[in-house]
Phi, psi and omega in degrees: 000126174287135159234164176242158171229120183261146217253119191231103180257121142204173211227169181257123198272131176260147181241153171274098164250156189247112193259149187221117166299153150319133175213136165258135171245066191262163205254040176204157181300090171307333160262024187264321178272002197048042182259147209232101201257094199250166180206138165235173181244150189267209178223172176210128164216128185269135170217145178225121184260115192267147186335123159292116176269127178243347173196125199259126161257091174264044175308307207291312162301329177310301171288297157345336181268332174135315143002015180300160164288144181329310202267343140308313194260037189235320195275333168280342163304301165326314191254352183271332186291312180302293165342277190291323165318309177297324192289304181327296167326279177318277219319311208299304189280011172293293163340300147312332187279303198310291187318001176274353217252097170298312229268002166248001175063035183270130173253169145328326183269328179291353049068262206290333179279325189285344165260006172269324178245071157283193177272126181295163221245146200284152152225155189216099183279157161201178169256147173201151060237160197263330171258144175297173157289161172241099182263133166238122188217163188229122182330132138301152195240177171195120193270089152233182216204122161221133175266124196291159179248136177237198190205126189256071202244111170259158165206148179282350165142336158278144190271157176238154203228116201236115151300120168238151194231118181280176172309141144228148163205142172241142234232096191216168179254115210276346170217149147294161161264162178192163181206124200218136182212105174219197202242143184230155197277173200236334183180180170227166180202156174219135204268140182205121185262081182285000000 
């Protein structure tokens, strides 16, 4: 029987922001024209929470290795026991039906030899465990908040000629996150059951 051991790697993904200020140009003498220009700028704020791993389950794999928990591996003694009584059960009245049917010429001794030499029992290599692990985690969050920035301009009445550039930000993912699992062997050993 192969055992494993799992090899669980993973990384936390970063985001990138790019912030761009607001910019005013005018393009005439503001104080000759009386123009009065008030400015705020805007804010931007980000918070963040990264993936949580909250329950690694290798219940499943345990059984597949043979290895279940008591209240599992109670229910499978239970239905393998249940199994063989019923298997048991069939042989004994096959047996009685023959010996009733004389007129077929089945004895005791043919009887006694098909249940003394039976078919030797299958073998089977396989690998396990068969099943994955059950990982249950909880997503990251990502929190912003913006405040927009604004621009305030009184004149007295003559026009002003203002270049303006808005505010940007950019928001982009700058490493993926991942996460890799896998069972790597741990040793080999072999089991034989007669």
């Amino acid at each position: 029987m192969l055992i494993y051991d799992l090899d669980i790697q993973f990384k936390f993904g970063k985001i990138g922001i790019d912030t761009y200020n607001a910019s005013i140009d005018p393009k005439m003498d503001i104080q000759q024209q009386g123009v009065e220009i008030e400015t705020q700028s805007s804010e931007f704020s980000v918070e963040n929470t990264f993936p949580i791993i909250e329950d690694i389950d290798c219940s499943r794999c345990r059984t597949d290795m043979g290895y279940p928990q008591p209240l599992v591996a109670s229910t499978i003694w239970r239905d393998e026991a249940k199994q063989y009584v019923m298997e048991y059960l069939g042989s004994k009245s096959a047996g009685g039906d023959a010996l009733g049917a004389i007129e077929k010429g089945i004895s005791i001794g043919d009887i006694v030899e098909s249940e003394s030499f039976q078919e030797p029992p299958e073998v089977n290599v396989d690998a396990v465990p068969k099943t994955p692990p059950r990982i249950t985690f909880r997503y990251g969050e990502i929190r912003s908040q913006l405040l927009p920035g604004n621009v305030k301009v009184n004149v007295s009445g003559k026009p002003v000629v203002i270049d303006c550039e808005k505010a940007r930000i950019n928001i982009f993912m700058e490493e993926n996150p991942y996460i890799a699992i896998k069972a790597v062997p741990k040793g080999q050993n072999i089991d034989s059951i007669a």
